[in-house]
N, C-alpha and C positions, 0 to 999 in steps of 0.2 A: 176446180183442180183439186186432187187429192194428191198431200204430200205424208208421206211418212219416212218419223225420224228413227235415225240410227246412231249406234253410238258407235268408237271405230271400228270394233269386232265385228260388227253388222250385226247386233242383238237391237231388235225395234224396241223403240222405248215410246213412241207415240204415234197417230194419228190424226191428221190435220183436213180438215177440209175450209179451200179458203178461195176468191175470188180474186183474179188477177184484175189491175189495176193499172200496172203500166209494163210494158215491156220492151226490149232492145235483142241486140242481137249479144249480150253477153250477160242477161239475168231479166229477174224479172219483180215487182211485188207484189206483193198478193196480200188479201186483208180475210180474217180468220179470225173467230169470237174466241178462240184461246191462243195461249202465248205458246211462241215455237221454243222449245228448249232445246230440241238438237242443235248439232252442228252440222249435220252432216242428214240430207233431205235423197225420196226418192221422188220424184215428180211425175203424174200421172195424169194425164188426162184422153178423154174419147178424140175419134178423129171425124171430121165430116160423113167418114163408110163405116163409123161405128167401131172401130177398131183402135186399140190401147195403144198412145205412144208412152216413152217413159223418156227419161235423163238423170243425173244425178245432179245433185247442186249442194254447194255450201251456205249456210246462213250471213249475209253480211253485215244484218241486222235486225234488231227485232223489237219497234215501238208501240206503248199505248197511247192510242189516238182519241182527239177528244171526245171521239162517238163512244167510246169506250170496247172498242174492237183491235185487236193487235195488226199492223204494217210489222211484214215482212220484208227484206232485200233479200235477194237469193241469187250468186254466182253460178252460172249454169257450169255442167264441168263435161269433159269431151273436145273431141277434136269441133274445127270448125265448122266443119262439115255437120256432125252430127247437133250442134246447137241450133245453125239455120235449120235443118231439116224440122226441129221439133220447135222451136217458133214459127215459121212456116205452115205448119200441122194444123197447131194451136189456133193461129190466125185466120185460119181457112174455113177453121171449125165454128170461129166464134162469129163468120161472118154468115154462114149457110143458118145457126141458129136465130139470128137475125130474123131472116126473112118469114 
């Protein structure tokens, strides 16, 4: 997953690349060898047909873990709708790379 942060203006102040780890239908966490400092995340990942979904999400939190890699908490943000649709995606995606 590639997240990149903004600050509230929407000036990018970083990018992230990090490996989700657990997910629901209202965030997700992801774990990433540097620390997220934004607050405010754009969320990126491919789809099963190779096509970009996105979402926006807020930071709910951000720890170093003993592996010495940062866990992220991430509030996904959007209607309901649009949260299932890109867990859904996400999930569909991670299972066809599976195989």
């Amino acid at each position: 997953m590639s997240c990149i942060g903004s600050d509230e203006d929407g000036t990018i102040l970083e990018q992230i690349i990090g490996v989700v780890l657990d997910i629901s239908q209202n965030g997700l966490l992801i774990e990433s060898i540097q620390e997220v400092e934004s607050a405010n995340l754009s969320l990126m990942a491919s789809t099963k047909e190779n096509s970009l979904i996105e979402i926006k999400g807020k930071v709910a939190d951000c720890r170093k873990a003993s592996s010495g890699k940062f866990r992220t908490g991430i509030l996904l943000q959007g209607t309901h709708e649009e949260k299932v649709r890109f867990i859904k995606e996400l999930v569909q995606s991670y299972h066809c790379q599976k195989k």
